[in-house]
N, C-alpha and C positions, 0 to 999 in steps of 0.2 A: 655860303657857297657862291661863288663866283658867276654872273652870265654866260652862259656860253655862246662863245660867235659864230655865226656864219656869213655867208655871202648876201650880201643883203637885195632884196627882190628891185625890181620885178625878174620874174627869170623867165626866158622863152623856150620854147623846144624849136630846132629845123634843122633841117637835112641840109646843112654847107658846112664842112670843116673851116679850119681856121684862117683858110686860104681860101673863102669863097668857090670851093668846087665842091658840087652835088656828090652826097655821099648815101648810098641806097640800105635801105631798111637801118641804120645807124643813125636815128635822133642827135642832135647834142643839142646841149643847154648850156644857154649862155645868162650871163648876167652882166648889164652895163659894158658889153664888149668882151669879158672873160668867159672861156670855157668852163661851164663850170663840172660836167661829168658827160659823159658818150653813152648812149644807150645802148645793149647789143641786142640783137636780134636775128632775125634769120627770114627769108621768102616766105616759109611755113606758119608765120607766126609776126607777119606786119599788124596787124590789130593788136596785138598782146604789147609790143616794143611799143606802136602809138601813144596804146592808155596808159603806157608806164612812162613815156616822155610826160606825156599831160600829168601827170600824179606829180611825178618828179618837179616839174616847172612848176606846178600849184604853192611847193611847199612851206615857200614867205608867207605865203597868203593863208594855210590852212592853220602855219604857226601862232602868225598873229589872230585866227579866229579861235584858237587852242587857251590862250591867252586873253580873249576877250573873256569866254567862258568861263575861265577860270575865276575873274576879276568879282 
């Protein structure tokens, strides 16, 4: 079986589209300059959109600790 690819880390979460302007309760994650996915969310539920940007932007990093264990 083949590896599968992704976008390789480090990847960050913030509140600026791709154009540098502040975008409210909508995370995105970028990786090396690409977008890499847009969080949605809503006013109701800023903490919930946060710890899913955070979760999201972790997931080089959880992979390869997924991968150490495994080893």
């Amino acid at each position: 079986m083949a590896d599968a690819m992704h976008t390789p880390g480090p990847w960050e979460s913030c509140y600026m589209n791709w154009l540098g302007q502040a975008v409210a309760y909508r995370p995105h994650i970028y990786a090396g300059g690409t977008a890499v996915c847009i969080v949605e969310g809503n006013a109701t539920s800023i903490g919930v959109t946060e710890a899913n940007a955070r979760l999201i932007a972790a997931a080089p990093d959880l992979l390869e600790a997924c991968k150490a264990a495994w080893a």
